[in-house]
C-alpha positions as CSV (number, residue, x, y, z in Angstrom):
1,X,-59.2,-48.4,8.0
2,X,-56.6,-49.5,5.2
3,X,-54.3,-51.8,6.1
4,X,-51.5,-48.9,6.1
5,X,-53.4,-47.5,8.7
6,X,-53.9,-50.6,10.9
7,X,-50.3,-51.5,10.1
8,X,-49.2,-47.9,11.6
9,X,-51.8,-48.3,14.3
10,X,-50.5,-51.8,15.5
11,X,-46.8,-50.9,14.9
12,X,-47.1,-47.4,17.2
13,X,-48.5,-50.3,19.8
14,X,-44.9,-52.4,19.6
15,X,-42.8,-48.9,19.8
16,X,-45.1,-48.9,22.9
17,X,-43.5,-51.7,24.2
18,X,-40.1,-51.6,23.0
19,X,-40.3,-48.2,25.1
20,X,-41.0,-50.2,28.3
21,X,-38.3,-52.3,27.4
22,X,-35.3,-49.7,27.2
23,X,-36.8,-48.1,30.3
24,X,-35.9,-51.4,31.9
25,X,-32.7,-51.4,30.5
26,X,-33.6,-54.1,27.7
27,X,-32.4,-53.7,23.9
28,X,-35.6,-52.1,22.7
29,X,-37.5,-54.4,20.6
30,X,-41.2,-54.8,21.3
31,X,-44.0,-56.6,19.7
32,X,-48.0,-57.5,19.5
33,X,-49.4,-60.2,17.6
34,X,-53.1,-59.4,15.9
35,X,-56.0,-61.9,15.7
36,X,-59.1,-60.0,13.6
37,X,-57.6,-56.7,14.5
38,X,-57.4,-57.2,18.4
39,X,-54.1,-57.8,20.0
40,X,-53.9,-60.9,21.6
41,X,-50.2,-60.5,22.7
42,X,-47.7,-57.6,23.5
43,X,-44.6,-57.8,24.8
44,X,-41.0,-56.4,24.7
45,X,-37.3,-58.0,24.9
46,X,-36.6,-59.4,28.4
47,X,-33.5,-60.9,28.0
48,X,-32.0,-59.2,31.4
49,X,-34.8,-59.5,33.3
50,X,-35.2,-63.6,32.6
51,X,-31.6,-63.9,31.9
52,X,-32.5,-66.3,28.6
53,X,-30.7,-65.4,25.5
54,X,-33.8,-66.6,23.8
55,X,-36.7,-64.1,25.5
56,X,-37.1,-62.1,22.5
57,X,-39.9,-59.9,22.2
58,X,-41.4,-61.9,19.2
59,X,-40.8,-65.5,20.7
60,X,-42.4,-64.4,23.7
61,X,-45.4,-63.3,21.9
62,X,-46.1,-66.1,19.7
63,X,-45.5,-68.0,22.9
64,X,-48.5,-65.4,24.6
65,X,-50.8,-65.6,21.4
66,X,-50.4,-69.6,21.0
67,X,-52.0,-69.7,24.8
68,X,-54.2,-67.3,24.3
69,X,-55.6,-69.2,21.0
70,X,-54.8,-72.5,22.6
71,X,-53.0,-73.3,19.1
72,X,-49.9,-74.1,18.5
73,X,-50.4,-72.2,14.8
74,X,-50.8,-68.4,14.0
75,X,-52.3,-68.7,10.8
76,X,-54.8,-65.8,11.2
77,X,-52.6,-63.4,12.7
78,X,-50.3,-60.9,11.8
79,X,-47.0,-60.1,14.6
80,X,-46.0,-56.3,14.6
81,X,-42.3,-56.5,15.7
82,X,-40.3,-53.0,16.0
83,X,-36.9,-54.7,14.5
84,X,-36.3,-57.2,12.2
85,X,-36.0,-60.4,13.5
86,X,-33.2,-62.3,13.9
87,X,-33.0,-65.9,12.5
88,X,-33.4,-67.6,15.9
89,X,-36.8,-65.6,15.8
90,X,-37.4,-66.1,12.2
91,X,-37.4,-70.0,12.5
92,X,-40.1,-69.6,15.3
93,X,-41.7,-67.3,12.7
94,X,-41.5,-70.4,10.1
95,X,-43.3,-72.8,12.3
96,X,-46.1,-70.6,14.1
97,X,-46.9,-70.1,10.4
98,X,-48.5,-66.2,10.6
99,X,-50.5,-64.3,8.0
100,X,-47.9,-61.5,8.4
101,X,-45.0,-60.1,9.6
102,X,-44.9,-56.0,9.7
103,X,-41.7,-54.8,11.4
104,X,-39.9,-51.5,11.4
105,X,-36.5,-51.3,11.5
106,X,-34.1,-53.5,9.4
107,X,-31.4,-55.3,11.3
108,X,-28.3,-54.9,9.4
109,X,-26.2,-57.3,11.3
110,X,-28.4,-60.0,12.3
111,X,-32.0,-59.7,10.6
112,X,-32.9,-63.0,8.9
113,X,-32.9,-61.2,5.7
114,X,-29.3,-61.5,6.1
115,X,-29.1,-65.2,5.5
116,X,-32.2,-65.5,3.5
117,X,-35.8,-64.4,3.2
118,X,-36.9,-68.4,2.7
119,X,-36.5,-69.2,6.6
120,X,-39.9,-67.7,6.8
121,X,-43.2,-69.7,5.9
122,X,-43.5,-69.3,2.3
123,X,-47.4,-68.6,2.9
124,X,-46.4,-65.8,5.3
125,X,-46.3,-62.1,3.8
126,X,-43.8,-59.5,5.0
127,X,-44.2,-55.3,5.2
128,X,-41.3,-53.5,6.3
129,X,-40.3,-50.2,7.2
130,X,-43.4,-48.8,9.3
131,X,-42.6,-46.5,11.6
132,X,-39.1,-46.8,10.6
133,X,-37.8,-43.8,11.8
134,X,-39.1,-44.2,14.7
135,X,-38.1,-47.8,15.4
136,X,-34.5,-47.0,14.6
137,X,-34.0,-43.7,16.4
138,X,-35.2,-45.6,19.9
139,X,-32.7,-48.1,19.1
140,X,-29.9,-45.7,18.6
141,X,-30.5,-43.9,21.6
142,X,-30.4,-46.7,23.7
143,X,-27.2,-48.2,22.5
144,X,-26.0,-44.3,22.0
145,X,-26.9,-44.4,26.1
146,X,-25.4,-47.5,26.4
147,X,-22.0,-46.9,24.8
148,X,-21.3,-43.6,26.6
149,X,-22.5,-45.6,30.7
150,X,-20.0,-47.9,30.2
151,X,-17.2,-45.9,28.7
């Protein structure tokens, strides 16, 4: 399997997540980190359910996959994230030091990109746009949903 294939493989696995996360009324981000193509960690947003600005779906996985690897570095792995993460995110990105990033959908208002491309580890290599449409259209939905409960 190409890594196009394993990068659409491990992605579909995040939307899988994300999913459990608008069904629980969270912004819809999920994520899975990859160690020697296993997922070690998968989780979604949960920043309702743990009331903490901070539990994003990809801080909470590096948190899972440093535990599981008992390391405080992700050097091997690769963390499948449905959205582009946001600088808080990206400077945890920086310092867990991962292979790769893959995410799906850009964040056009607060994607780290934004700023700068540099807050990530400059030995860490970034793919974007798998599953894009996908990623995005669960997204909209869920702030279409959003928008029209509260008005």
């Amino acid at each position: 399997m190409n890594y196009i294939n394993k990068d659409i493989f491990f992605m579909a696995e995040a939307l899988k997540e994300a999913k459990i996360a608008a069904q629980r009324g969270e912004v819809p981000v999920g994520a899975v980190v990859v160690d020697n193509g296993m997922i070690i960690a998968r989780t979604h947003n949960q920043v309702e359910l743990l009331q903490d600005p901070t539990a994003h779906a990809e801080l909470l996985a590096i948190t899972a996959a440093n535990n599981y690897l008992n390391s405080k570095y992700l050097v091997d792995c690769t963390l499948y994230v449905t959205l582009e993460p946001c600088v808080m995110c990206g400077g945890a990105l920086y310092w867990s030091q991962l292979r790769r990033i893959v995410f799906g959908a850009n964040d056009l208002k607060r994607g780290y990109n934004r700023l700068t491309a540099s807050i990530l580890h400059p030995r860490t290599a970034v793919e974007q746009n798998i599953l894009e449409e996908e990623c995005r259209k669960l997204l909209t939905c869920f702030f279409k949903k959003l928008r029209n409960t509260i008005l």
